[in-house]
C-alpha positions in Angstrom: -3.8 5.0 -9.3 -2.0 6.6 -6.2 -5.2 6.4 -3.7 -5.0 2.5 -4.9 -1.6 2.0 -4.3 -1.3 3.9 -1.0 -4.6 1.3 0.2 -3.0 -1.7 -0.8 0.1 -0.9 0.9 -1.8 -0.1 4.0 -3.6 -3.2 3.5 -0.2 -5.3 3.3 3.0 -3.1 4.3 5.2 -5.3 2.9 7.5 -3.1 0.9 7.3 -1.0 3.9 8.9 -4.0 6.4 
């Protein structure tokens, strides 16, 4: 459930912002 989480993030770096 990492791989998922790390894509999604990528996807939508919102956390990241």
């Amino acid at each position: 459930a990492k791989m998922a989480t790390e894509t999604r993030e990528a996807n939508l770096p919102k956390s990241d912002s």
